[in-house]
C-alpha positions as YAML, in Angstrom:
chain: A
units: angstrom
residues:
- id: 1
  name: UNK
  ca: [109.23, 43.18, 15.97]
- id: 2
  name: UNK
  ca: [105.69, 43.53, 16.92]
- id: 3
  name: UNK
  ca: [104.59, 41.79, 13.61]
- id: 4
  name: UNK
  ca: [105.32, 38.17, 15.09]
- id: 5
  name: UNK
  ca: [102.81, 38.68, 17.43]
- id: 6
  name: UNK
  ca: [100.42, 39.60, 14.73]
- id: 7
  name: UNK
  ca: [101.14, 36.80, 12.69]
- id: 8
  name: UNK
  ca: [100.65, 34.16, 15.16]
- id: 9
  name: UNK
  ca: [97.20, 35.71, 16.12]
- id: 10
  name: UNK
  ca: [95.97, 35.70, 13.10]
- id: 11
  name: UNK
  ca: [97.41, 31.97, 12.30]
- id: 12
  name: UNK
  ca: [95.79, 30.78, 15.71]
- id: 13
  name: UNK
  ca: [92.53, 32.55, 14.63]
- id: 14
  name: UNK
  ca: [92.75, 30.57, 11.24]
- id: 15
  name: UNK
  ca: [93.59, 27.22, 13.05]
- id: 16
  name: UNK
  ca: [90.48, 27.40, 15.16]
- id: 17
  name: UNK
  ca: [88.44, 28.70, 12.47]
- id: 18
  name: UNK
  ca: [89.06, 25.50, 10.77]
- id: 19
  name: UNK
  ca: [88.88, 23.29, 13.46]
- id: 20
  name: UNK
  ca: [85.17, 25.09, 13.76]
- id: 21
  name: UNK
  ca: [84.80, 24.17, 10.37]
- id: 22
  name: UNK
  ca: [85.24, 20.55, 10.25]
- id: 23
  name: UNK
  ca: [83.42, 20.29, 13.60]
- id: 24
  name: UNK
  ca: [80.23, 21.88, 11.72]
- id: 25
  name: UNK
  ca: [81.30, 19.81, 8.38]
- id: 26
  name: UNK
  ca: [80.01, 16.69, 10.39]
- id: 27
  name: UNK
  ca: [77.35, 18.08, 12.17]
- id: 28
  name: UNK
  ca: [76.18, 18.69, 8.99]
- id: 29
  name: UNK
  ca: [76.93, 15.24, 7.85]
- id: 30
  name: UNK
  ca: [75.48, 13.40, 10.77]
- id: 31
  name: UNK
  ca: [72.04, 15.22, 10.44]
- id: 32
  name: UNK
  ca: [71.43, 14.43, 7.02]
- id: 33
  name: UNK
  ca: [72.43, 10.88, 7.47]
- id: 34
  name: UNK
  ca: [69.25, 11.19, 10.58]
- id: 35
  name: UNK
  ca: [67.43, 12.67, 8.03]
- id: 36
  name: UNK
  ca: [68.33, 10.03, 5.59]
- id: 37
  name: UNK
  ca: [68.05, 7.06, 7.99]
- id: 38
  name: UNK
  ca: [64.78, 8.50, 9.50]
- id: 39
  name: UNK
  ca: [63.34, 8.91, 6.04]
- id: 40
  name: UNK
  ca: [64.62, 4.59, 5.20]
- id: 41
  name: UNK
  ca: [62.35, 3.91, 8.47]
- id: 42
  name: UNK
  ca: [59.21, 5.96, 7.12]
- id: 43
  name: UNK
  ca: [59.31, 4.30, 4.32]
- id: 44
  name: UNK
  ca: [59.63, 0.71, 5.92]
- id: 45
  name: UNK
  ca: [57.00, 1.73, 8.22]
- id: 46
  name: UNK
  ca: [54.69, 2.88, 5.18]
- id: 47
  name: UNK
  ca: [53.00, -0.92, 4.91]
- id: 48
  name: UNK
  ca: [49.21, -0.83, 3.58]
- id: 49
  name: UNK
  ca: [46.61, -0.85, 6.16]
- id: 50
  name: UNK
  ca: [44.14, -3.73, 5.04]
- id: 51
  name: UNK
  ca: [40.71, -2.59, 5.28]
- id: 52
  name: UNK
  ca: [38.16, -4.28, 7.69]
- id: 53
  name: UNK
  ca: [35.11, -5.65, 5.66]
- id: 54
  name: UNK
  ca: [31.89, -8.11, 6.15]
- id: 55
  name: UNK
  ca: [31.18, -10.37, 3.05]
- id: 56
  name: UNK
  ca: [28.35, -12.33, 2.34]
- id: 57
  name: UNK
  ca: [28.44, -15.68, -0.14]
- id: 58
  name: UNK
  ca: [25.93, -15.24, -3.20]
- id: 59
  name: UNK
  ca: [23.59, -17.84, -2.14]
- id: 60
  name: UNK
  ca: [20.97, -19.06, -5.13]
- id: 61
  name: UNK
  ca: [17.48, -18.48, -3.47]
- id: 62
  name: UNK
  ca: [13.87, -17.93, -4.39]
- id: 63
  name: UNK
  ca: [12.14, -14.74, -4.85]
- id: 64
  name: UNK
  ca: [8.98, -13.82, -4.98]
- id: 65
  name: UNK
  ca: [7.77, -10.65, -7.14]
- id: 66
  name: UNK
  ca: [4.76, -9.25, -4.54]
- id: 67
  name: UNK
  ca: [2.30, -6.59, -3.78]
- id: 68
  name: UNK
  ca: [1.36, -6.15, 0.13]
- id: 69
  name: UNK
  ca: [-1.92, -4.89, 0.92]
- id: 70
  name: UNK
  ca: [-4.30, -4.55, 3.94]
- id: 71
  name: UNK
  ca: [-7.81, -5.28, 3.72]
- id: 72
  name: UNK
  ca: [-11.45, -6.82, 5.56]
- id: 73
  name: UNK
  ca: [-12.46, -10.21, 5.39]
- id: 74
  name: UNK
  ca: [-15.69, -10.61, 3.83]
- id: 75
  name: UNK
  ca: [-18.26, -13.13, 3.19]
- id: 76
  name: UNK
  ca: [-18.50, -15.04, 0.17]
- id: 77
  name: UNK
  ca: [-22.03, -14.74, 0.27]
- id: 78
  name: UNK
  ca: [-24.19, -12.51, 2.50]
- id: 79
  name: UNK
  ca: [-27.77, -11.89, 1.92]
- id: 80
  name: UNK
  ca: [-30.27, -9.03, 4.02]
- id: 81
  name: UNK
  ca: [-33.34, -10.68, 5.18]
- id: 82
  name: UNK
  ca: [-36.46, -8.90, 5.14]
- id: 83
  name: UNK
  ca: [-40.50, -9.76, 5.78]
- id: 84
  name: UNK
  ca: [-42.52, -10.47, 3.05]
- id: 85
  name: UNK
  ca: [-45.60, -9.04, 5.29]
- id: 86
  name: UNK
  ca: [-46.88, -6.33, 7.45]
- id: 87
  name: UNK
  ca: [-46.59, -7.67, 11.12]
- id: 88
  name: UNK
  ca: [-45.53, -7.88, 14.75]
- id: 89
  name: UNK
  ca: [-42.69, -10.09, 15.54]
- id: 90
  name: UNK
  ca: [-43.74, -13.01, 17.84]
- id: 91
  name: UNK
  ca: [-41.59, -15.76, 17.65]
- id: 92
  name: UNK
  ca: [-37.59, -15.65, 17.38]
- id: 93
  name: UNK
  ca: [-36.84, -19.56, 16.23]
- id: 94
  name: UNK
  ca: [-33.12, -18.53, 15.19]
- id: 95
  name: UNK
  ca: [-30.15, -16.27, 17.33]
- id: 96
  name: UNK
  ca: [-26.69, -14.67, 15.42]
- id: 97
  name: UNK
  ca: [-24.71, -17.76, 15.12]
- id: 98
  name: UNK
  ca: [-26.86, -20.54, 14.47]
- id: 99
  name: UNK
  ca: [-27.04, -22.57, 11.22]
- id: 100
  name: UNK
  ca: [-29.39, -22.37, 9.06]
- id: 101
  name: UNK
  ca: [-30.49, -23.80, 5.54]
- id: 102
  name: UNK
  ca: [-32.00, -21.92, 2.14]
- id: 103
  name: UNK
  ca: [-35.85, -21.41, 3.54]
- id: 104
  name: UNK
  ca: [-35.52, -22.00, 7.29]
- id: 105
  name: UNK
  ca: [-37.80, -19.41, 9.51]
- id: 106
  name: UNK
  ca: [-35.87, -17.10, 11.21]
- id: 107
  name: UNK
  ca: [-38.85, -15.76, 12.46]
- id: 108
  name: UNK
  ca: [-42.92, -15.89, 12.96]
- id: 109
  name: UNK
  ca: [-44.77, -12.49, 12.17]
- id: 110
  name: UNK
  ca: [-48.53, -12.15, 13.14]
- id: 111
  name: UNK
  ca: [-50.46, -9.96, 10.63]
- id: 112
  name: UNK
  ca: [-53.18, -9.34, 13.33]
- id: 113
  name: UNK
  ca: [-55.39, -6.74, 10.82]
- id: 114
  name: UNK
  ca: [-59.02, -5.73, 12.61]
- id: 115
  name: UNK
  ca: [-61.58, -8.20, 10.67]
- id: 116
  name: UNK
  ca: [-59.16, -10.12, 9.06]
- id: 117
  name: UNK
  ca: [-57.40, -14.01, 10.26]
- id: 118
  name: UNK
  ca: [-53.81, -15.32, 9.21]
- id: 119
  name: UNK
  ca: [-51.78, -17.85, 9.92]
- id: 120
  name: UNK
  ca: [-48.43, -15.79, 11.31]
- id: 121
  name: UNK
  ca: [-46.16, -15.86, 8.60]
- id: 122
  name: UNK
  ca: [-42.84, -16.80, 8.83]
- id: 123
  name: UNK
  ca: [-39.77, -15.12, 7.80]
- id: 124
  name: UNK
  ca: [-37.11, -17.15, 5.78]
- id: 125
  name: UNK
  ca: [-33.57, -17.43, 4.92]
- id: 126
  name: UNK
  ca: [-32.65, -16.74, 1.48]
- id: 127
  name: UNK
  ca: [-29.56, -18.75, 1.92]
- id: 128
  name: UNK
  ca: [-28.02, -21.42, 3.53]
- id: 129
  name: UNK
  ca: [-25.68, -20.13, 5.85]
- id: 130
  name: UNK
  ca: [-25.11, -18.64, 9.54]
- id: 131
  name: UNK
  ca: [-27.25, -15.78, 11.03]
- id: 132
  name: UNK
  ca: [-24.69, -13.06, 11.41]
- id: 133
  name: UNK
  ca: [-26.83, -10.62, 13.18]
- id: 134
  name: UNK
  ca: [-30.45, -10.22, 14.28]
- id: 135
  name: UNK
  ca: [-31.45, -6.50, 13.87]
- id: 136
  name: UNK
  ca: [-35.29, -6.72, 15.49]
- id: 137
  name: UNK
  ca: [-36.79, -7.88, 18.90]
- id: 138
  name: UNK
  ca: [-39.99, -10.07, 19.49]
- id: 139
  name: UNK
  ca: [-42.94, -7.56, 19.37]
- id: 140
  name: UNK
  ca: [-41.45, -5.58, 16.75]
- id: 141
  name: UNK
  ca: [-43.70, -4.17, 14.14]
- id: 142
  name: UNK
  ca: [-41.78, -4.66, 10.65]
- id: 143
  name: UNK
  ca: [-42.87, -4.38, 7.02]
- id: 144
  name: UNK
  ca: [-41.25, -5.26, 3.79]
- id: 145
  name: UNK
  ca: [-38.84, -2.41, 3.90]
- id: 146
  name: UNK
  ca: [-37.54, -3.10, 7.06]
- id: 147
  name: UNK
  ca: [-34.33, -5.42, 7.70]
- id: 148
  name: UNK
  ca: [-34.71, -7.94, 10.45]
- id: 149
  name: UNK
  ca: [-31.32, -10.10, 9.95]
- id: 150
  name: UNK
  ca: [-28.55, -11.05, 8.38]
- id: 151
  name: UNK
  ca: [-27.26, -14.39, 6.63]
- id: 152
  name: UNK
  ca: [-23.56, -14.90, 5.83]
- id: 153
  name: UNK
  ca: [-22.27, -18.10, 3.72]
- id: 154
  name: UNK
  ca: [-18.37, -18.22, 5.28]
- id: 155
  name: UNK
  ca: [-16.76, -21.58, 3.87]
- id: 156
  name: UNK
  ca: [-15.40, -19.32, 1.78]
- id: 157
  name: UNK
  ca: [-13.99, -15.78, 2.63]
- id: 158
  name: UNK
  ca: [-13.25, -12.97, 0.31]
- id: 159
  name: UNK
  ca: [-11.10, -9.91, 0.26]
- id: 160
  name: UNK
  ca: [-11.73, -7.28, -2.29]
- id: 161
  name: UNK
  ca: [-8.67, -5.60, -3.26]
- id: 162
  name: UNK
  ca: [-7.83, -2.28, -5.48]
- id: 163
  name: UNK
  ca: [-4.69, -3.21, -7.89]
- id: 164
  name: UNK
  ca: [-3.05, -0.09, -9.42]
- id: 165
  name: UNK
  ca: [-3.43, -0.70, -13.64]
- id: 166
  name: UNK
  ca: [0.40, -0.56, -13.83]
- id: 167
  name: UNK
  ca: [-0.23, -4.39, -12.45]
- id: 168
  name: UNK
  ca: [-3.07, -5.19, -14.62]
- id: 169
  name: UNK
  ca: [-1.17, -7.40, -17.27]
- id: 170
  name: UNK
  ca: [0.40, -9.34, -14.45]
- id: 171
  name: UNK
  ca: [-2.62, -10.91, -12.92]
- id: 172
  name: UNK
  ca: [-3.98, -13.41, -13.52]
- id: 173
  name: UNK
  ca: [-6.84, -15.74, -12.01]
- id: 174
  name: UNK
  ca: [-5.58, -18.61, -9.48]
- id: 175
  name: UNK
  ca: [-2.49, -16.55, -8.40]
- id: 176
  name: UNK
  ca: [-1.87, -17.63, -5.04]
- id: 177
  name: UNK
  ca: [-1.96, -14.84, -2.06]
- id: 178
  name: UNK
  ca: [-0.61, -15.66, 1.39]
- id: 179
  name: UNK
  ca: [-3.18, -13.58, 4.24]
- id: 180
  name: UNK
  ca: [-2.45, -13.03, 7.74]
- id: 181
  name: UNK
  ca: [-4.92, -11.76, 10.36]
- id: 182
  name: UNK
  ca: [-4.50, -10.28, 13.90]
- id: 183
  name: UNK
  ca: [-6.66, -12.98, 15.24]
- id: 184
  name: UNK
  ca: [-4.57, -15.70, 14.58]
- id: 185
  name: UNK
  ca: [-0.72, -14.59, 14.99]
- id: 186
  name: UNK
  ca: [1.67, -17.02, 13.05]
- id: 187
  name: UNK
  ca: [-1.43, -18.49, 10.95]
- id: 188
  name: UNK
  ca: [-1.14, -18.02, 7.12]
- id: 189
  name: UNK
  ca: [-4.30, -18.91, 4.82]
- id: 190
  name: UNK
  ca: [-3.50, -19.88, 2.06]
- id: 191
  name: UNK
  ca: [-6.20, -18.20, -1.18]
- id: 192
  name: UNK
  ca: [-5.88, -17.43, -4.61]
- id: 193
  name: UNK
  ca: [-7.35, -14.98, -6.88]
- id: 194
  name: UNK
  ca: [-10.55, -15.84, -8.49]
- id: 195
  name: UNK
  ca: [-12.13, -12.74, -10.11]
- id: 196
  name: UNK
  ca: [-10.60, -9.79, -11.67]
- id: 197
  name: UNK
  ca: [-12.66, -6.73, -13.26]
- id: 198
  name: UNK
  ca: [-12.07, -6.35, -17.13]
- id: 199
  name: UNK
  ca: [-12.79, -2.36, -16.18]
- id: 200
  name: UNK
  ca: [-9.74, 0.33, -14.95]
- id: 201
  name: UNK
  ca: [-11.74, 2.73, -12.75]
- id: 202
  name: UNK
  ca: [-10.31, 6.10, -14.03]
- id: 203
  name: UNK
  ca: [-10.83, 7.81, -11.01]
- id: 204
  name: UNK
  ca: [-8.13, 5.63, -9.35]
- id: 205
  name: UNK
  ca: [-6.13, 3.79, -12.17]
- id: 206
  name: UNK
  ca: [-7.31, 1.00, -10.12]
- id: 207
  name: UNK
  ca: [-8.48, -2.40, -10.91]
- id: 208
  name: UNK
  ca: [-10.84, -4.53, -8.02]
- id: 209
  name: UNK
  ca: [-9.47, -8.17, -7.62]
- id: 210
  name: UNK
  ca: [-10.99, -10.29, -5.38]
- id: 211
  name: UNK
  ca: [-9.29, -13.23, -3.24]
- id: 212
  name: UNK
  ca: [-10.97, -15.98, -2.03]
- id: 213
  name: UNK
  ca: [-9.79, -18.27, 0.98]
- id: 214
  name: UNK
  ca: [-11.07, -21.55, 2.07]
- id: 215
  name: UNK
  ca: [-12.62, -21.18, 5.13]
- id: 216
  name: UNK
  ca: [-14.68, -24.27, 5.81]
- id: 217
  name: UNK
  ca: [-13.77, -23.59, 9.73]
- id: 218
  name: UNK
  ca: [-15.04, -20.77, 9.42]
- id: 219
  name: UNK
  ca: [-12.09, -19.09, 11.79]
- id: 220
  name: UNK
  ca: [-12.11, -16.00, 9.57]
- id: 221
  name: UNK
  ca: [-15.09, -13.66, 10.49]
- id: 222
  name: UNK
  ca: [-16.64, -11.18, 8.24]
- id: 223
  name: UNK
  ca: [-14.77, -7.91, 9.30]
- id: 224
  name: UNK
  ca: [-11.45, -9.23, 10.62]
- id: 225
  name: UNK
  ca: [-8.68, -7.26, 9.08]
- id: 226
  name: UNK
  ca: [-6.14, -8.90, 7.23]
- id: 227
  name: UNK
  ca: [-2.78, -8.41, 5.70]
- id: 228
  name: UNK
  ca: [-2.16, -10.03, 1.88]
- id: 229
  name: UNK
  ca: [0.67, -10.64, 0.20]
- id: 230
  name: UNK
  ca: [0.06, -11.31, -3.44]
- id: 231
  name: UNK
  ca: [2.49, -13.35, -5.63]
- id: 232
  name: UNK
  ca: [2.96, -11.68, -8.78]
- id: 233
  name: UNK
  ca: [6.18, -14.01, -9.87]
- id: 234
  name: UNK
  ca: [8.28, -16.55, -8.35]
- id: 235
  name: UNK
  ca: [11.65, -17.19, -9.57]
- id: 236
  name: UNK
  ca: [13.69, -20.32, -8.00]
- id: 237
  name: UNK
  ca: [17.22, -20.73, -7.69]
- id: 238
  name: UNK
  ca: [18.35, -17.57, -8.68]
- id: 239
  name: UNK
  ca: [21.33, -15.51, -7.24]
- id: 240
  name: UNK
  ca: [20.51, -12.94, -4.07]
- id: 241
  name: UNK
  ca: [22.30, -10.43, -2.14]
- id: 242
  name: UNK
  ca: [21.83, -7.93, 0.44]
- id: 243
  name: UNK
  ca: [20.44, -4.78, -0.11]
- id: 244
  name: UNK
  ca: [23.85, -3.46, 2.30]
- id: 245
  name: UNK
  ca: [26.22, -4.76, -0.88]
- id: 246
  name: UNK
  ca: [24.52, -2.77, -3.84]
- id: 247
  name: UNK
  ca: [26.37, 0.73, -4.17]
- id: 248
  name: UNK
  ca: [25.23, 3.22, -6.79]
- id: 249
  name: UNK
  ca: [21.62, 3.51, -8.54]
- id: 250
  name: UNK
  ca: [20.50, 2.05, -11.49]
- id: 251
  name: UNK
  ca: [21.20, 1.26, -13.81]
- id: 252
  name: UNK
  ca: [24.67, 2.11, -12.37]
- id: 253
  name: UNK
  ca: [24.38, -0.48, -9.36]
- id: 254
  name: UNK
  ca: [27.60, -2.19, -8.32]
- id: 255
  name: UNK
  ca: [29.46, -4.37, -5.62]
- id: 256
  name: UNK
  ca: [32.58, -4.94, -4.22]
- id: 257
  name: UNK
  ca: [34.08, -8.78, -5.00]
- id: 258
  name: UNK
  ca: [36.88, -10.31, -2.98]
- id: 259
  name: UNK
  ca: [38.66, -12.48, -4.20]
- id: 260
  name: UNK
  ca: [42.50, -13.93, -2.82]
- id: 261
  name: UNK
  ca: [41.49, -10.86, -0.04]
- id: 262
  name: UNK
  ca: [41.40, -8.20, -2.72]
- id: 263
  name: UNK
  ca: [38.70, -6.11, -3.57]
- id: 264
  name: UNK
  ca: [37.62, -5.62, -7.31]
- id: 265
  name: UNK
  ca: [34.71, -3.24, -8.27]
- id: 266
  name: UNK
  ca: [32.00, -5.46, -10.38]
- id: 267
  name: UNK
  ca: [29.08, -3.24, -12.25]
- id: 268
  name: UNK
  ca: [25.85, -5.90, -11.72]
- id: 269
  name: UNK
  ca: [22.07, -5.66, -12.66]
- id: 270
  name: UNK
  ca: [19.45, -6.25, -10.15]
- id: 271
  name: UNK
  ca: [15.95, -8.00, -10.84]
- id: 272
  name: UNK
  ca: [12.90, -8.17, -8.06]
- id: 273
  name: UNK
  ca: [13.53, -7.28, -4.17]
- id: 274
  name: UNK
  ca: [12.01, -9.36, -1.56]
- id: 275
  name: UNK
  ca: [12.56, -7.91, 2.11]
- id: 276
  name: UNK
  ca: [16.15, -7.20, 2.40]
- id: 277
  name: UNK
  ca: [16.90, -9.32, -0.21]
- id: 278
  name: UNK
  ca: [17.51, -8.03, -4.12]
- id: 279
  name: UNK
  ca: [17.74, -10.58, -7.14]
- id: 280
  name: UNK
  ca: [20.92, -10.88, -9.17]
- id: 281
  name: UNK
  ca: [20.21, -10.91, -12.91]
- id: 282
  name: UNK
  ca: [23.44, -10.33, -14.19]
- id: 283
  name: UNK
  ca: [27.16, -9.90, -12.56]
- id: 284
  name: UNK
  ca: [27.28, -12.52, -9.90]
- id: 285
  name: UNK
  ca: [27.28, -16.16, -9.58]
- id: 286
  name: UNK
  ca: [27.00, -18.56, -6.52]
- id: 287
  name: UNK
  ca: [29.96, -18.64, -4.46]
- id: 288
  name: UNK
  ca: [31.42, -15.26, -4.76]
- id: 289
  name: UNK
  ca: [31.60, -13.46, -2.09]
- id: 290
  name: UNK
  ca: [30.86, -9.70, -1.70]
- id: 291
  name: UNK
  ca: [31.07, -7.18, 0.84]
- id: 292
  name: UNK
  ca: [28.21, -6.05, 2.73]
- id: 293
  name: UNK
  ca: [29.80, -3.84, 5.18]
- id: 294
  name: UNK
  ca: [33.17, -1.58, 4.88]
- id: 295
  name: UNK
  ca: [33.03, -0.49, 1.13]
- id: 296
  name: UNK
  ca: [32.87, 3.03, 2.09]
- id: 297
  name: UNK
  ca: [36.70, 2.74, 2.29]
- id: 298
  name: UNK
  ca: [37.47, 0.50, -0.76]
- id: 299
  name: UNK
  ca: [38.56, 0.86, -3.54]
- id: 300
  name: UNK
  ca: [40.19, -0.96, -6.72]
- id: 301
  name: UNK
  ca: [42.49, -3.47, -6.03]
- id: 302
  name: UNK
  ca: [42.26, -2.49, -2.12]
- id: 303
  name: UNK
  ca: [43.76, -5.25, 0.36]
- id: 304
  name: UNK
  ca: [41.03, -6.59, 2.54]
- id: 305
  name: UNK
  ca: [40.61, -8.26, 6.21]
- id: 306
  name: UNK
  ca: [37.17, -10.53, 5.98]
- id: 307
  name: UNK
  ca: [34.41, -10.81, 8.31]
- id: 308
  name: UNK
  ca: [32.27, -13.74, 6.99]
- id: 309
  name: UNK
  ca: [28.71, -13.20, 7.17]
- id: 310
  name: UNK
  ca: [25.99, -16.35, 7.07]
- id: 311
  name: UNK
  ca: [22.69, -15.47, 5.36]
- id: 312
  name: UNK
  ca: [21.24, -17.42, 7.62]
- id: 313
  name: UNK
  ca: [22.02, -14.81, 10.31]
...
């Protein structure tokens, strides 16, 4: 009689056991449909992030192959004066800065020798010009080896310049050079090259040009430093870009292109560089624009957001 008892215990256990069971069953259930429905809203929320970028417009410009150099402003002409005579100096006719002509006295220099009379000699310019400097006083005793002034010819200034020979077979007489100098901020002179020297000096691989400026002012001074810019080649109307576009080295030199707000890689070949600027020789064409700022995160085919940049910023 005691096995009832039994029975029904272990049918209650069973019952709840089951209940249990199907209580768990959708516990179960309901997670993985979280699971599922959380993993539905990852992927709706998994939209591509379009990258930030500047772009400039290829813009046809003109570029200028140049060399930059420093150098001193020189006289065209400059001649040393010295006495043709033994003498004391005793009459100054000219000071630094006047004019003078080819055989005006500068000075008068009386020989004054014991038993002998002269008429004081004078001492003359050997070229028309402007007295640069006076180097003696009156009663100064000079001879013929002794410098007493200085003439300078300056409607026409010169700059001597030192052109490494990997230039050579670019220059050419009457290329124009733009020169600035410290004394006249925001002037540019405008000269031209009028001698180069057939000869390489082998100690420098160097070849001396020379520059000559109009300077019938005469603002320049002998000595003034100055800063050239020599024009090698010019080319006109040719594509440019910004230095901040070109990725890679060369010949392996590329940009990014958008186009429709995507971004495609394009492999280009660069000519001269002026400033920040680089000529486009082959790649590009007007109009396109490419970025300039933000291509560290692109890549092919990469959605874009576009910050338009003006060149004439």
């Amino acid at each position: 009689m005691r096995i009832k008892p039994v029975i029904f215990l272990i049918a209650l256990i069973c019952f709840v056991l089951g209940i249990l069971a199907e209580n768990n069953l959708g516990i179960v259930q309901r997670v993985k449909s979280k699971i599922a429905g959380s993993s539905k809203e990852e992927n709706v929320e998994k939209i591509e992030v379009k990258v930030p970028v500047r772009v400039m417009e290829v813009s046809l410009s003109d570029i200028e192959n140049a060399l930059d150099y420093v150098g001193d402003i020189e006289a065209k002409n400059m001649a040393e004066v010295f006495p043709k005579v033994d003498g004391k100096i005793i009459n100054e006719l000219k000071k630094e800065g006047d004019s003078v002509k080819k055989g005006d006295a500068i000075f008068y220099i009386d020989r004054d020798e014991i038993g002998f009379e002269y008429e004081k000699a004078p001492v003359e310019s050997p070229i028309t010009g402007i007295i640069g400097d006076i180097l003696v006083d009156v009663g100064d005793h000079v001879s013929p080896s002794i410098q007493v002034a200085v003439v300078v010819d300056m409607d026409e200034a010169e700059i001597q310049l030192d052109i490494p020979e990997v230039y050579f077979p670019e220059l050419t007489v009457g290329q124009k050079a733009r020169v600035t100098a410290d004394a006249y901020p925001g002037r540019v002179f405008t000269g031209a090259v009028t001698k180069i020297s057939p000869i390489i000096d082998t100690s420098t691989r160097t070849a001396s040009v020379t520059i000559s400026i109009n300077n019938a002012a005469h603002e320049l001074k002998p000595g003034m430093y100055a800063r050239i810019k020599l024009v090698l080649k010019r080319f006109e109307d040719v594509p440019v870009i910004l230095k901040e576009a070109i990725s890679g080295k060369e010949p392996n030199t590329y940009v990014y292109v958008i186009k429709d707000g995507i971004a495609n890689k394009r492999n280009i070949k660069l000519g001269y560089r002026e400033g920040p600027y680089f000529q486009v020789t082959e790649g590009l064409s007007q109009g396109e624009k490419v970025v300039i700022m933000g291509q560290q995160l692109l890549r092919e085919g990469k959605t874009v957001v576009i910050n338009e940049y003006n060149i004439e910023d």
